[in-house]
TORMISE-865281 format. One record per residue (C-alpha): y, x, z; residue number from 1; residue in one letter. Coordinates in steps of 0.5 Angstrom, whole numbers, plus 500, padded with zeros to 3 digits. Last residue first. Example, Ala and Ser with C-alpha at 12.3 -4.5 7.8 and 13.67 -1.06 7.14 Angstrom:
<sites>
  yy  xx  zz vexfi gudo
 498 527 514     2    S
 491 525 516     1    A
</sites>
This chain:
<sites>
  yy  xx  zz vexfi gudo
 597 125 133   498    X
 602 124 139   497    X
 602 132 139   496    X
 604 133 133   495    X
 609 127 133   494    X
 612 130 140   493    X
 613 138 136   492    X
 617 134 130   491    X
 621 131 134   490    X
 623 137 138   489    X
 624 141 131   488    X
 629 135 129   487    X
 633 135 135   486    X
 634 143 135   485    X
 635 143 127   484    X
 641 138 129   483    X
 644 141 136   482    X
 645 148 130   481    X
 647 143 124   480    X
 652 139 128   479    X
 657 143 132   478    X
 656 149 130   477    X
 655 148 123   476    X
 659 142 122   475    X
 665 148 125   474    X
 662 153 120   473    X
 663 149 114   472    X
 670 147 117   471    X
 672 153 117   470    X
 670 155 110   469    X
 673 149 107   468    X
 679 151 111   467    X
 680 159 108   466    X
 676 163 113   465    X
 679 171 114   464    X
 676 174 120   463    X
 679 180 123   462    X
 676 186 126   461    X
 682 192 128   460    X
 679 198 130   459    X
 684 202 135   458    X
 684 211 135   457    X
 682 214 140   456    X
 687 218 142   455    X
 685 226 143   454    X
 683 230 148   453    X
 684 237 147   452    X
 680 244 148   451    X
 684 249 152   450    X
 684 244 159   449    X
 679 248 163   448    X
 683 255 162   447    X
 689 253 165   446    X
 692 260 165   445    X
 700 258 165   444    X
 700 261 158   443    X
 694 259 156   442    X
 695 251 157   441    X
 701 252 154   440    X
 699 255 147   439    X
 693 250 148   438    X
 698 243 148   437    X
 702 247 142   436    X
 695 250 137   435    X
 692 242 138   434    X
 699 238 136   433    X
 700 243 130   432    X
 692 241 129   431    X
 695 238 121   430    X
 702 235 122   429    X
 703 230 129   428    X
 707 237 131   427    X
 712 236 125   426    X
 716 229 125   425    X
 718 231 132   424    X
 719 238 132   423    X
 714 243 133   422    X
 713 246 127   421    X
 720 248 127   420    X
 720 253 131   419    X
 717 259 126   418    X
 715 265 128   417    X
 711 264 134   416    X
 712 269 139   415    X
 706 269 145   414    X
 708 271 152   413    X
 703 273 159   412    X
 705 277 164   411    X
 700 277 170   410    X
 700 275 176   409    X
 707 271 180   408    X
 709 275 183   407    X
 708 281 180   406    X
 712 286 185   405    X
 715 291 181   404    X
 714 298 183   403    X
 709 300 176   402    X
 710 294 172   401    X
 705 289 173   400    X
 700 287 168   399    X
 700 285 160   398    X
 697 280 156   397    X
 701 278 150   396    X
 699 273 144   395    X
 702 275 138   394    X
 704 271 131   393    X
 706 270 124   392    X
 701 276 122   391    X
 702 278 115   390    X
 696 279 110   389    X
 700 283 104   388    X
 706 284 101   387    X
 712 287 105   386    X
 719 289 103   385    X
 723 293 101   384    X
 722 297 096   383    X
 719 292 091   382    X
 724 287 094   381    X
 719 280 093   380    X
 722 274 091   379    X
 724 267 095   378    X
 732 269 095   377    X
 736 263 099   376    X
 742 266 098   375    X
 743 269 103   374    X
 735 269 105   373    X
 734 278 103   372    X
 728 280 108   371    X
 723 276 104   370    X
 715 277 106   369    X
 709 278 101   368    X
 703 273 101   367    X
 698 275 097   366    X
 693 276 102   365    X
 692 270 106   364    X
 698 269 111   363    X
 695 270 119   362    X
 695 267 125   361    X
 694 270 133   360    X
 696 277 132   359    X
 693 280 140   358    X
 697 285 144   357    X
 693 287 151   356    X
 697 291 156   355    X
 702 297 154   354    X
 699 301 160   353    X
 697 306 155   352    X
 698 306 147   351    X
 696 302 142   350    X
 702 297 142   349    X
 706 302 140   348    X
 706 301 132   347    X
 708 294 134   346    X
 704 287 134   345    X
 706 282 129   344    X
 710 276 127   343    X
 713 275 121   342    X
 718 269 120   341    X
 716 262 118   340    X
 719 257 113   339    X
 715 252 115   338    X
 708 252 119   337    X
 703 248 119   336    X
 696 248 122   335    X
 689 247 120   334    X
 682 246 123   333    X
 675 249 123   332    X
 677 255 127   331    X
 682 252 132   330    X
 678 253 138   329    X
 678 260 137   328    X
 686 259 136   327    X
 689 259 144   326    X
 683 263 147   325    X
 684 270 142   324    X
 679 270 136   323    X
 684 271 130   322    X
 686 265 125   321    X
 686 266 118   320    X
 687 261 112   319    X
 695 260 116   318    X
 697 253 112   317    X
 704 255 110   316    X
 711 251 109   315    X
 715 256 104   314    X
 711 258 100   313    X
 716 255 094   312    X
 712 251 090   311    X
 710 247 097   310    X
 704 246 101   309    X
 703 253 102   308    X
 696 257 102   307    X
 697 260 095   306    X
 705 261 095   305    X
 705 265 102   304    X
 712 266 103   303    X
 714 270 110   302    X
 721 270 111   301    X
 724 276 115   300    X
 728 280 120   299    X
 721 280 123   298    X
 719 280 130   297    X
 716 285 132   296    X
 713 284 139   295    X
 710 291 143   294    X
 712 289 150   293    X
 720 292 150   292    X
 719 289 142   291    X
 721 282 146   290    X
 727 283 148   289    X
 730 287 142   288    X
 728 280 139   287    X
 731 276 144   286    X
 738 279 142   285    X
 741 274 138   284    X
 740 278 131   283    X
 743 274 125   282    X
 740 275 119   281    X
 735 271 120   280    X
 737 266 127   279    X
 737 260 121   278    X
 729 262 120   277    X
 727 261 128   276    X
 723 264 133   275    X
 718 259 138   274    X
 719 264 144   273    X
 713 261 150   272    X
 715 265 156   271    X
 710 267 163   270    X
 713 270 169   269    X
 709 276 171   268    X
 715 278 175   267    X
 716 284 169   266    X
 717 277 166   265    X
 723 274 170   264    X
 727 280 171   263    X
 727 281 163   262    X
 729 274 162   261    X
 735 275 168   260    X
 736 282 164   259    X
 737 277 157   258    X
 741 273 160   257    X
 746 278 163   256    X
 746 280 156   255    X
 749 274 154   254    X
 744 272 148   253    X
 746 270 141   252    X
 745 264 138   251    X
 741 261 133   250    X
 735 260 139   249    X
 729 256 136   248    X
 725 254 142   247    X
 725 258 148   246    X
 720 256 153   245    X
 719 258 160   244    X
 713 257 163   243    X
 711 256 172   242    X
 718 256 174   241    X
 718 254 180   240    X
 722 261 182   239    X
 728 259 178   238    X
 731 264 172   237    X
 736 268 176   236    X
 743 268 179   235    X
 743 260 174   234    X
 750 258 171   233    X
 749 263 165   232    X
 741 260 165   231    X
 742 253 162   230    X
 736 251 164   229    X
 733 244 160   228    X
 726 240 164   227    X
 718 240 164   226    X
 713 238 166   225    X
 706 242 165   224    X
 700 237 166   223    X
 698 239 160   222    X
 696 233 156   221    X
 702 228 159   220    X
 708 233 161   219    X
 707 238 156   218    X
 705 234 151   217    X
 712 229 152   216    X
 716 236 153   215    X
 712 236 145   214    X
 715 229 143   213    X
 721 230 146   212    X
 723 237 141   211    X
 728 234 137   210    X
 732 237 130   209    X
 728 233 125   208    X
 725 227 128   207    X
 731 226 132   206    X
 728 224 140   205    X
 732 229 144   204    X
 730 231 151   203    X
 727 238 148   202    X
 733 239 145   201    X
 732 245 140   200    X
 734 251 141   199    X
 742 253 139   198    X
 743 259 144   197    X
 746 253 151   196    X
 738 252 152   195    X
 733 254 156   194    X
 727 249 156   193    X
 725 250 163   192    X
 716 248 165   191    X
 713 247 171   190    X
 707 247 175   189    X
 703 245 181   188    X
 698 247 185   187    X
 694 243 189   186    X
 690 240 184   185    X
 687 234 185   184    X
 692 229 183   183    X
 694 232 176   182    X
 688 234 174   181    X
 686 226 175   180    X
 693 224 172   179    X
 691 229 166   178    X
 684 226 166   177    X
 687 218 166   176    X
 692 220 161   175    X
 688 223 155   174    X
 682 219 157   173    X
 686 212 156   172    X
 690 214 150   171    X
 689 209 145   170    X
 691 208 139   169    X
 693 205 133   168    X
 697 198 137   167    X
 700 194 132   166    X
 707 191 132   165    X
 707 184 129   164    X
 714 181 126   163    X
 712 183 119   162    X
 715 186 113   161    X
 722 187 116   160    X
 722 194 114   159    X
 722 195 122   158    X
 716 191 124   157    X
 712 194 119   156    X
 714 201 120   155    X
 713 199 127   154    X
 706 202 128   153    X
 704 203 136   152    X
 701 208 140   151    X
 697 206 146   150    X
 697 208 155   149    X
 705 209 156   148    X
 707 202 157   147    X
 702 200 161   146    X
 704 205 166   145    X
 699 211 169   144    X
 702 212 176   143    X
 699 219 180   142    X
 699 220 187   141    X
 699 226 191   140    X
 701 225 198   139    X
 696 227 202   138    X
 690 222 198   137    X
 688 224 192   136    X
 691 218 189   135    X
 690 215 181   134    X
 694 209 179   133    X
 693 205 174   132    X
 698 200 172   131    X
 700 192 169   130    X
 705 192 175   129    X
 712 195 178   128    X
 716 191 173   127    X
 719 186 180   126    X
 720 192 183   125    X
 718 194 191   124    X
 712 198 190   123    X
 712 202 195   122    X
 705 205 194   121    X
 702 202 200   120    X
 706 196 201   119    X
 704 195 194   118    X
 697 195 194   117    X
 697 191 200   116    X
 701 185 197   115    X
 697 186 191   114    X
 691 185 195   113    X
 693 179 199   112    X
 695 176 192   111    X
 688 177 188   110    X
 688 173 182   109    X
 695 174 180   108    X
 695 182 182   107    X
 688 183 179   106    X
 686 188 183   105    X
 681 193 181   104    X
 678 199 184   103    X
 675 205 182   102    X
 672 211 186   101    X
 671 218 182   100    X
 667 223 187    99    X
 661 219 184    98    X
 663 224 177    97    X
 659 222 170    96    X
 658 215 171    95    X
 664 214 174    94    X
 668 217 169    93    X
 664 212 164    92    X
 666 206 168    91    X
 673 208 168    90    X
 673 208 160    89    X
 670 200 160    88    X
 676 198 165    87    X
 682 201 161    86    X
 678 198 155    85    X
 677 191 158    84    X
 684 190 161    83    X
 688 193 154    82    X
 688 185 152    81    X
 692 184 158    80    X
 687 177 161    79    X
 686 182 167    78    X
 693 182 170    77    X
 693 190 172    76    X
 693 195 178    75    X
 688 198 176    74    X
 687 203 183    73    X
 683 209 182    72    X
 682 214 189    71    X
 680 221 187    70    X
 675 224 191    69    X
 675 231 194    68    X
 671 237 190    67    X
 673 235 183    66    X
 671 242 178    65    X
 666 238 175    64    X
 671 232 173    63    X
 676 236 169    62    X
 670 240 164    61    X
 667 232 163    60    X
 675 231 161    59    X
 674 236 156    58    X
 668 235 153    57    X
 670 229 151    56    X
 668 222 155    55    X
 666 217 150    54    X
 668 211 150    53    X
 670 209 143    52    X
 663 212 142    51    X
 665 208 134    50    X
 657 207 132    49    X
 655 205 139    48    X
 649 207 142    47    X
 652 212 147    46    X
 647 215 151    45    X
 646 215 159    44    X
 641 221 162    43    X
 638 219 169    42    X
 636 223 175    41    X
 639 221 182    40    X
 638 214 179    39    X
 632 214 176    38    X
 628 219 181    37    X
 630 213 187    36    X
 627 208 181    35    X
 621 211 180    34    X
 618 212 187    33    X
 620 204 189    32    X
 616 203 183    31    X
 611 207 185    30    X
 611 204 192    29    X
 612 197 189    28    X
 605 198 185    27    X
 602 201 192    26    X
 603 196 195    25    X
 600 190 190    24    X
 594 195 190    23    X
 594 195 197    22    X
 595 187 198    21    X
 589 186 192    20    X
 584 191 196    19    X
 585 187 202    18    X
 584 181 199    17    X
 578 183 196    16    X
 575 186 202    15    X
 576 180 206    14    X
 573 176 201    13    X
 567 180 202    12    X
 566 179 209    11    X
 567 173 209    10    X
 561 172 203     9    X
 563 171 195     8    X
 560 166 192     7    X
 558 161 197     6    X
 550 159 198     5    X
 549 152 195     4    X
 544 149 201     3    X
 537 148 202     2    X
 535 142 206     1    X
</sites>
């Protein structure tokens, strides 16, 4: 009887079998091989139109400089209607730094938790939620408050046209990456605002004489937080002070004030001197001060008719910026500065060990200086005063003074000469916000930070249906979508039933 032969032999199975099982491995193999090189080399892009999410230039420049981790703990009810942008924007400082360690704790949902997260950070208040707090260990921590974390329009609310507040912006990534510099920098900085000669109050809220919305840059963006000094009731300026500001003075100087200020520069101290109109006619000391490091502050007006916002040209829009750290970034932006004095270097400035003298803004050409404002004069003096391109401020760089001890390294100072451009209803004007964070940062030498994180702006999406057109969309999706998927169902079972 002659039997069917098999296909294959057993020896052949085998083999096949074999080659199947090796195959298979070398497929995982290669996809093992693929995934490890994905995750240790992988580039991430943004889709979206809006990149509300996008990490700047800036925080990316913060979080290479990280050498030890930073422990981010969101303390936060997660049905708050912020919740998912804080946690969206954290996942992006952890795709591009794995030295940044992200935990959430919902306080209602994680009792135990929360019990931990406040005995660890003491939390003791009632009110002592809905935060993010950033810890790199040994006693450097930072809270980031909900309240802080959105800009909101109230002119509705306060013209009576509506009860609703509107959150603009959000400033996540600007807190988040100075919370971040903040915790992992072991140095610290601090910031005086000298009063007691007429400056502006740096605690004050007045749209129009205060200065609490550059204090609130200094702390927030520059991680430079800063607070009044009465220097008369000082020996000297303090020894923690990292910037002095002296913010429109219309008063004069004590000299023993001015020698305290001089004491404190030839130390490598660092000064921000904002000069104002009202002090014009009226000498306060400060600019005797200043020409000693090749600063010459104009006893002037500067008028500047075709680059101002005004018939007057009294509110100038510099065209010209020089090439110094502080404006280089702001080549494609604007200032605006009002009623602004001349500020320009000094015939000396070229001279040995006079240290580095830069002009930072400048009027366009037709602009001329008014040396006579009694009576608001806004013409020229052909025999007195300048027309031309004038300089508005200097930057100064200058090292130690020979048998001085520069404590603190090199003296830095910039003269501005206007101080109103950062008053509470001006520092929002054009890139004014951008030229004061930049000053700062340059002056206490933080380089990292010289180009600024914005808020990002909050898009609203609102649907507007009228009732018919709710109750179209209702039957639609309550009839006419479970309707469709019944009628093709039937349709399928006659076709295959015929």
């Amino acid at each position: 009887m002659n039997g069917t032969r098999p296909s294959f032999s057993f020896a052949r199975r085998w083999s096949a079998l074999l080659n199947v099982l090796v195959s298979i491995l070398a497929l995982l193999a290669v996809l093992i091989m693929v995934n490890y090189l994905a995750i240790r080399h992988f580039q991430r892009f943004h889709w979206a139109l809006g990149r509300d999410f996008e990490l700047s230039a800036r925080t990316r420049q913060v979080l290479a400089t990280l050498t030890n981790e930073v422990r981010v703990t969101v303390y936060y009810d997660s049905n708050d209607a912020l919740y998912p942008r804080i946690t969206a924007l954290l996942r992006e400082y952890q795709a591009v730094c794995p030295r940044i360690a992200v935990e959430r704790v919902d306080y209602y949902r994680d009792a135990a938790q929360a019990k931990e997260i406040k005995a660890r950070y003491r939390l003791t208040q009632l009110s002592d939620k809905d935060m993010i707090i950033f810890d790199a260990g040994t006693n450097r921590t930072r809270f980031v408050l909900a309240s802080e974390l959105s800009d909101y329009d109230t002119r509705a609310l306060i013209e009576g046209r509506s009860r609703e507040v509107r959150r603009t912006h959000f400033r996540g990534e600007l807190l988040f990456t100075s919370a971040i510099l903040s915790v992992s920098t072991p140095r610290t900085y601090k910031a005086y605002f000298l009063r007691g000669h007429g400056e502006h109050d740096p605690e004050s809220t007045d749209e129009t004489t205060g200065y609490s919305k550059f204090a609130a840059i200094l702390r927030d963006e520059c991680n430079i937080p800063a607070q009044p000094l009465i220097l008369h009731n000082q020996n000297e300026v303090p020894q923690d002070c990292s910037l002095l500001i002296i913010a429109g003075p219309t008063d004069p100087f004590l000299k023993e004030d001015l020698d305290k200020i001089q004491r404190y520069l030839d130390q490598g101290g660092r000064l921000l001197a904002l000069m104002n109109y009202f002090s014009i006619g009226k000498p306060t000391g400060l600019e005797k001060l200043l020409a000693r490091y090749d600063i010459d502050v104009g006893d002037n007006l500067v008028v500047d008719i075709e680059n101002s916002l005004m018939r007057s040209g009294k509110n100038i829009v510099p065209p010209q910026m020089g090439s110094h750290p502080i404006v280089s970034r702001l080549h494609n932006s604007q200032v605006l500065l009002s009623m602004p004095r001349s500020i320009r270097k000094s015939a000396g400035a070229a001279r040995a060990g006079a240290g580095q003298v830069e002009e930072l803004l400048f009027t366009g050409p037709n602009a001329f200086v008014v040396t006579d404002v009694r009576r608001g004069v806004a013409q020229p003096n052909p025999t007195m005063d300048q027309r031309g391109a004038v300089p508005l401020a200097v930057a100064v760089e200058r090292g130690a003074v020979p048998g001085v001890s520069a404590e603190r390294g090199a003296t830095r100072i910039v003269v501005i000469g206007d101080s109103f451009f950062l008053l509470n209803d001006g520092i929002e004007a054009a890139a004014n916000r951008d030229l004061a964070s930049h000053t700062a940062n340059w002056l206490v030498d933080q380089a990292v930070l010289l180009s600024g994180v914005a808020p990002r702006p909050i898009r609203e999406y609102r649907l507007s249906l009228t009732r018919g057109q709710m109750a179209t969309f209702r039957m639609t999706l309550l009839v006419g979508l479970p309707g469709a998927c019944l009628l093709l169902g039937l349709a399928v079972w006659w076709r295959r039933r015929s």
